[in-house]
N, C-alpha and C positions, 0 to 999 in steps of 0.2 A: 602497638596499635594506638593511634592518635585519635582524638576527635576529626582531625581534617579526612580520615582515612575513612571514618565510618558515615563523616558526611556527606563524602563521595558515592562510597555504595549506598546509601539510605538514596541519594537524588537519582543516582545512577537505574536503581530498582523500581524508583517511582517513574522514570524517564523511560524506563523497558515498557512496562506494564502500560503507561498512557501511548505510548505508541503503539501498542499492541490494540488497546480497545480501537483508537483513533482510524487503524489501517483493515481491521476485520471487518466489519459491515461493508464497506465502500471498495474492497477488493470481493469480497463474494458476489456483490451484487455486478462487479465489472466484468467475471468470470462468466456471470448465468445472461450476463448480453451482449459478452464475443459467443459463448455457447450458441445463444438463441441466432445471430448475426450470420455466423457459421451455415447453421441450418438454411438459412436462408438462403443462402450463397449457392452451395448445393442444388438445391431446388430449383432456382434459376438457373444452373446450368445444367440440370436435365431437364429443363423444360425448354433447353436450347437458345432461349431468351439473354440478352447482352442485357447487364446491370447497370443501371443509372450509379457512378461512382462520387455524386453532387452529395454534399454531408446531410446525413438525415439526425433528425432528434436522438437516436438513439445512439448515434456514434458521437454527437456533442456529449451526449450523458456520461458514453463513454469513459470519453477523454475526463472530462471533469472529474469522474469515480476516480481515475488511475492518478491523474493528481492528489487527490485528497489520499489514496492509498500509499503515495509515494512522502507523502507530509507526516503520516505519520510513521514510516519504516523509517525517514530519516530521525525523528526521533529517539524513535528504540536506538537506531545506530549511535547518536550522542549518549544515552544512556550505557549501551554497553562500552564505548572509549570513556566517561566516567568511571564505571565500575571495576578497569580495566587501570585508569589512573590512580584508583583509590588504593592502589597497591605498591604504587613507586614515593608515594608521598610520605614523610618520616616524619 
């Protein structure tokens, strides 16, 4: 076991774990406004009512959540292919 092997998993674990903070908050809250979106959807159509499909705030928010959520999973993902590295390196 080299230094270069334990400086891969030390980045690799640091790179898990901030991506992990980075994509939690901003994936929960992306969940609870397709959840809430949902509902809505529903509603309108037992109320027999055709939905306006024009982007509303909440679906821009959306999208932005599921970016920031996807920015930080591809981190974890670099994290784990370090960590994953730090084992072929001699």
């Amino acid at each position: 076991m080299s230094l270069v092997n334990i400086a891969f998993w030390a980045l690799g674990v640091a790179l898990i774990a901030a991506g992990y903070q980075r994509a939690k908050g901003p994936w929960s809250r992306y969940q609870a406004l397709k959840e809430q979106d949902e509902n809505i959807a529903r509603y309108e159509a037992w109320r027999g009512g055709a939905r306006d499909t024009s982007p509303t705030g909440a679906s821009v928010a959306m999208e932005v959540l599921r970016r920031q959520a996807q920015r930080g999973g591809l981190i974890a993902i670099v994290g784990f292919v370090l960590v994953f590295l730090g084992f072929f390196f001699k």
